[in-house]
C-alpha positions in Angstrom: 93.0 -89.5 22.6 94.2 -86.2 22.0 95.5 -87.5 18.0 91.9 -88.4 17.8 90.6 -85.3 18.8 92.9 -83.7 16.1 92.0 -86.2 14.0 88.3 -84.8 14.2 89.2 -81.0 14.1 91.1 -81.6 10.2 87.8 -83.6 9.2 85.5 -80.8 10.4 88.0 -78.1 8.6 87.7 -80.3 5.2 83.9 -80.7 5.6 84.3 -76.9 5.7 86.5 -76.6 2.7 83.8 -79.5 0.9 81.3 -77.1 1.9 82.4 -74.1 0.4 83.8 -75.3 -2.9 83.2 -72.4 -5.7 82.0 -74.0 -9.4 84.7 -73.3 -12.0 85.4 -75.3 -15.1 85.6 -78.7 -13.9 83.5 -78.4 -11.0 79.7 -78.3 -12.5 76.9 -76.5 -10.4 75.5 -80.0 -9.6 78.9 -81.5 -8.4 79.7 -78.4 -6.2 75.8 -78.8 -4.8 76.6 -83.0 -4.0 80.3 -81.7 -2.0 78.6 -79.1 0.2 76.1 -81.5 1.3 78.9 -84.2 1.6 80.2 -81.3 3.4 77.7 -80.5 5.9 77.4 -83.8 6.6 80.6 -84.2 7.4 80.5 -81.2 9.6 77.7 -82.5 11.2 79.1 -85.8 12.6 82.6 -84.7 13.3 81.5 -82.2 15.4 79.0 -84.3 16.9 81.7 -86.8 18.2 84.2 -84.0 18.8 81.5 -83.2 21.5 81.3 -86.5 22.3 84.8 -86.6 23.4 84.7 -83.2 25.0 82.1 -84.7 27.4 83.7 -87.9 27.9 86.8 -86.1 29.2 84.6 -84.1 31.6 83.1 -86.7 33.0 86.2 -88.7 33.5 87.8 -86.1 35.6 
C-alpha cells in the first residue's frame, strides 16, 4: 500500500511537470495548452485517490 501511495505522489509530480510545460521550438502553443490540461487532469484524479487512501487508512485504524 505504501508503493501505491508513492506510486500516486510521482503521478501528481508529473501532472505538475505536464502542467507547467513552457512552449519552445518543438512544443507549439496549442500542444503546451492540450499537456497542461492532460496535466490538471492528472492532478486532479491522483490526488483525489491519494485522498482516498489517506482516508482508508484512517478509518482502518
Amino acid at each position: 500500500m505504501y508503493h501505491l501511495a508513492l506510486l500516486y505522489l510521482a503521478a501528481v509530480l508529473a501532472g505538475f511537470a505536464l502542467a507547467n510545460l513552457p512552449t519552445s521550438v518543438l512544443i507549439t502553443p496549442g500542444i503546451a495548452e492540450f499537456f497542461t490540461i492532460v496535466g490538471g487532469i492528472s492532478i486532479v484524479i491522483f490526488s483525489l485517490a491519494l485522498l482516498f487512501l489517506g482516508v482508508k487508512a484512517l478509518l482502518k485504524s
